[in-house]
C-alpha positions as CSV (number, residue, x, y, z in Angstrom):
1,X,18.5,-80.6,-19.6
2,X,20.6,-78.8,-22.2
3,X,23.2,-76.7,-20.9
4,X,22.3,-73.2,-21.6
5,X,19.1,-73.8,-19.4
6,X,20.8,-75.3,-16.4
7,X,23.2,-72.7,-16.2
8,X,20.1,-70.0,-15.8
9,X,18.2,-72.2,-13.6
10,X,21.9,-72.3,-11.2
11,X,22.2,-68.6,-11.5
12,X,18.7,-68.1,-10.7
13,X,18.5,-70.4,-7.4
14,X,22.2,-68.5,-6.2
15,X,20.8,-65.1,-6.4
16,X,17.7,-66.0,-4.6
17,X,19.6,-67.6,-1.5
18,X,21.6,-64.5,-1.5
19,X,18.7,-62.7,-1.3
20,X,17.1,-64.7,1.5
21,X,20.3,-64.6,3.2
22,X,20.3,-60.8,3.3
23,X,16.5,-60.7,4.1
24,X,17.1,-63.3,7.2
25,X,19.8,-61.4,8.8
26,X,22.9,-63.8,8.0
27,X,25.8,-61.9,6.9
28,X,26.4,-61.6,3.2
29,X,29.0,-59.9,1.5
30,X,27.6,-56.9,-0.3
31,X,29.1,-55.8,-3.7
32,X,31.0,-53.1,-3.4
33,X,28.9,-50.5,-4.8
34,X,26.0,-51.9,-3.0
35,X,23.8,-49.9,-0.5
36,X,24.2,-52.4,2.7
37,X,25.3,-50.7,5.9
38,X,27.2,-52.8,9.1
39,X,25.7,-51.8,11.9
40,X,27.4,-53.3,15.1
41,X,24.5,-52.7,17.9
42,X,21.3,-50.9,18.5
43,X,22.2,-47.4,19.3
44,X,25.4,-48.0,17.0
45,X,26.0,-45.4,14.0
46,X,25.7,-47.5,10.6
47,X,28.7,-46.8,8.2
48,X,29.5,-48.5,5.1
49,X,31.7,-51.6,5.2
50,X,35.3,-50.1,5.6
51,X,34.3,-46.6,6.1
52,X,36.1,-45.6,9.7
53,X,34.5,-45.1,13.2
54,X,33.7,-41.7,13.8
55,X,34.2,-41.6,18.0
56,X,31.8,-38.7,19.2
57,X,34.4,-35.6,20.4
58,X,33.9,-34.8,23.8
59,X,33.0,-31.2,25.0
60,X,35.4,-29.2,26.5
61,X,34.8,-28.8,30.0
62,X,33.1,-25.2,30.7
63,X,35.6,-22.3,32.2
64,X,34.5,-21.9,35.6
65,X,32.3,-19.2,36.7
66,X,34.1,-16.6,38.8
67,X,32.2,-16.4,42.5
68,X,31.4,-12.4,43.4
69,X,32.3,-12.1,46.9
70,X,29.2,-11.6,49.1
71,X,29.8,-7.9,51.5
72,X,28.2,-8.9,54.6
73,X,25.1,-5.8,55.5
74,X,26.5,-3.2,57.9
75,X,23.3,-2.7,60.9
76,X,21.5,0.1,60.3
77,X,17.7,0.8,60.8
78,X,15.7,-0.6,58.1
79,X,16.0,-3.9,60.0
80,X,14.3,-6.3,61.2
81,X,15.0,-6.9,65.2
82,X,16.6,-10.1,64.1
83,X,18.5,-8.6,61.2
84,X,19.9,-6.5,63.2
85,X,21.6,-8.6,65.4
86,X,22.9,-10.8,62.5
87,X,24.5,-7.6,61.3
88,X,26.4,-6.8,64.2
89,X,27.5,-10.1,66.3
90,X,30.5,-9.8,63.6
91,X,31.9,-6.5,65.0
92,X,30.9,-7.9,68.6
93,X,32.8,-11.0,68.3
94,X,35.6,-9.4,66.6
95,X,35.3,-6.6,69.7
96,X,35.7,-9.5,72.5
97,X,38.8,-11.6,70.1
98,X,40.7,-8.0,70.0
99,X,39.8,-6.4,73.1
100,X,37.5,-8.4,75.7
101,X,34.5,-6.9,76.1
102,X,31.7,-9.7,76.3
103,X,30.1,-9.8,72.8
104,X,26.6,-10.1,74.4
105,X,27.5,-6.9,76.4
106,X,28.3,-5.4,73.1
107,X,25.1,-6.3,71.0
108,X,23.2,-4.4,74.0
109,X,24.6,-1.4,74.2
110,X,24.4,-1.3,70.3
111,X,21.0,-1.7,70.5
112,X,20.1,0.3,73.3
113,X,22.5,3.6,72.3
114,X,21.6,3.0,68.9
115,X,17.7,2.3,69.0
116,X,18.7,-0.3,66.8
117,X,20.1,1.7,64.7
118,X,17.7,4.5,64.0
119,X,19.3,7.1,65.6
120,X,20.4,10.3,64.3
121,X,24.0,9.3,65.6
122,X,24.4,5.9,64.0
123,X,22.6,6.6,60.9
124,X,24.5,9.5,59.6
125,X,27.7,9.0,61.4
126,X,27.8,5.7,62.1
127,X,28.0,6.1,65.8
128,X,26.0,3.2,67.7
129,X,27.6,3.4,71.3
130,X,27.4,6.9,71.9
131,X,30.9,7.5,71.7
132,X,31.5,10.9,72.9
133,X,34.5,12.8,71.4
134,X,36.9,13.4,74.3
135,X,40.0,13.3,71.6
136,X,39.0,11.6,68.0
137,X,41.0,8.1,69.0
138,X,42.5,5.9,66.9
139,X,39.0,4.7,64.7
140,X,37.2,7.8,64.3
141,X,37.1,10.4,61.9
142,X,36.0,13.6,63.1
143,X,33.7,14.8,65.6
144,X,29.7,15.9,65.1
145,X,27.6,17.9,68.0
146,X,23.8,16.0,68.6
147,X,21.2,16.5,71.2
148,X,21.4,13.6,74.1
149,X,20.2,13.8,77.4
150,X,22.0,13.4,80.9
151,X,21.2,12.6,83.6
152,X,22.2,13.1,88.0
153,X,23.1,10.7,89.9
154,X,19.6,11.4,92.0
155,X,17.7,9.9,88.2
156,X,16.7,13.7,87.1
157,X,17.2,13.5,82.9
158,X,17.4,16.6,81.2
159,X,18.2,17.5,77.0
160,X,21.8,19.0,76.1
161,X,24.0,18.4,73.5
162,X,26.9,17.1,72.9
163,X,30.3,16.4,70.8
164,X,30.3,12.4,69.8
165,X,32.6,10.9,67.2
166,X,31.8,9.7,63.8
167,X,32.8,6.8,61.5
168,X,33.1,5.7,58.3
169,X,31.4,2.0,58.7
170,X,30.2,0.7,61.4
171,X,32.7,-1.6,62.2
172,X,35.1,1.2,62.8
173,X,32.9,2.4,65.6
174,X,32.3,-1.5,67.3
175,X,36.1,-1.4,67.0
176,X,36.8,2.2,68.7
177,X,34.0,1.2,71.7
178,X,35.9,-2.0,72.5
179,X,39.5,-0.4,72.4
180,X,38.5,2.8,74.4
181,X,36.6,0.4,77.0
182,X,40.1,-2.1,77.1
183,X,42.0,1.1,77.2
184,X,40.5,2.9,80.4
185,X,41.8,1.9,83.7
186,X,38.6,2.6,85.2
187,X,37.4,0.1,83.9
188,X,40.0,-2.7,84.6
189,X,37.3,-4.2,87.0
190,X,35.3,-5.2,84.9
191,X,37.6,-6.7,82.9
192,X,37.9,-9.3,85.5
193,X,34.3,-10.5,84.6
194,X,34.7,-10.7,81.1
195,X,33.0,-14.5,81.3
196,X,30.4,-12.8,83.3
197,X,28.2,-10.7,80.6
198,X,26.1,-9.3,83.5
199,X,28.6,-8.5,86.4
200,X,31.1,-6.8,83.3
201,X,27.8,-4.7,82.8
202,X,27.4,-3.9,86.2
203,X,31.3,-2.6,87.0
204,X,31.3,-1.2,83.7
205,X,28.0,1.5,84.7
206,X,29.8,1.4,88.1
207,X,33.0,3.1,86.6
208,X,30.8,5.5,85.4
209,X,30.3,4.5,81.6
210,X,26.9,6.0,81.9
211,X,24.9,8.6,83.9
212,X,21.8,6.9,84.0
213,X,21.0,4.8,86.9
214,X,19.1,2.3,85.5
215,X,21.7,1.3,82.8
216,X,22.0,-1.8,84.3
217,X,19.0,-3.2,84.2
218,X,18.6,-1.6,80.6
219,X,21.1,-3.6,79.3
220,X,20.8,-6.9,81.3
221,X,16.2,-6.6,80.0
222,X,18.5,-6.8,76.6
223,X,20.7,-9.3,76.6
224,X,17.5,-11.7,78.5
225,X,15.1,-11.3,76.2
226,X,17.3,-11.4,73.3
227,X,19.3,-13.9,74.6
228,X,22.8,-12.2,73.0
229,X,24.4,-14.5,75.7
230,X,23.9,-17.2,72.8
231,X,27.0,-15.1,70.8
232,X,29.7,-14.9,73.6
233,X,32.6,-16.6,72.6
């Protein structure tokens, strides 16, 4: 074979096994203008021989999002029964940690002097125990005349009107009933029954807290079918 032809026929044969080589997946050096990408792995980003590993940047970690502090709903008288309760076994509970009074004891007279919360008292001056205003105290703000009933001590009811305090929140007034009660001596009595919900409520409407004769049993019906005893703590 003369020598021009065997070196086109060796020429020929190398550039088709580098061809087949490529083609078949075995690693071939590429010319340095060449398109060939390394890929290392699926998923991998191709490059171009040499080129550098670009790492993905992480994100910066989101500033936190500021919490808006949740204002617990004073009772008042758009409530549900239930509601209602929720709303005030804070004050009640607060009232027996600061002063003593049973917080089922508490809940009950709220509801009952209150008619959960729909009186005229409660809802404009944010009276809900009927606080009269013998002296404004230490929790009240001023002093407001309603119209009430009293009643003898022979059960005979009859309308009048009266001076009662008045608050800004309601938690003022759950504050003033339990300090004026702690702060009576007539009713140091009851104070001795302050584990016993329905003996304080008894000694309490013995001392004379109210002037109906079936206050009692009022409030007792209350804390029964409610079961406020459930919040004494």
């Amino acid at each position: 074979m003369l020598p021009g032809i065997r070196r086109t026929l060796v020429t020929t044969v190398a550039a088709t096994f580098a061809a087949l080589a490529v083609g078949g997946g075995v690693a071939a050096a590429a010319p340095a203008d060449g398109p060939l990408f390394s890929c290392r792995s699926v998923g991998d980003p191709c490059r171009q021989p040499g080129a550098p590993v670009t790492v993905p940047s992480t994100p910066a970690p989101s500033a936190p999002v500021p919490t808006v502090p949740v204002v617990a709903a004073e009772p008042n008288g758009t409530m549900t029964t239930g509601e209602f309760i929720a709303a005030a076994v804070p004050g009640a509970q607060q009232s027996r940690r600061e002063h003593g009074v049973p917080a089922s004891v508490t809940l009950a007279q709220a509801i009952l002097e209150s008619g959960w919360g729909k009186s005229a008292l409660s809802t404009f001056d944010k009276n809900f125990f009927g606080m009269k205003c013998n002296g404004q105290g230490n929790y009240a703000t001023g002093c407001r005349t309603h119209d009430t009933s009293e009643c003898t001590t022979a059960g005979q009811c009859f309308p009048t009107q009266a001076s009662f305090r008045t608050y800004t929140s309601a938690a003022d007034s759950f504050r003033d009933h339990g300090a004026t009660l702690a702060s009576l001596a007539r009713y140091n009595v009851a104070f001795q029954f302050k584990n016993d919900p329905n003996r304080f409520v008894a000694e309490m409407h013995k001392a004379g807290y109210a002037t109906d004769p079936q206050y009692t049993v009022k409030l007792t019906n209350v804390m029964a079918k409610y079961n406020l005893y459930q919040y004494d703590i």
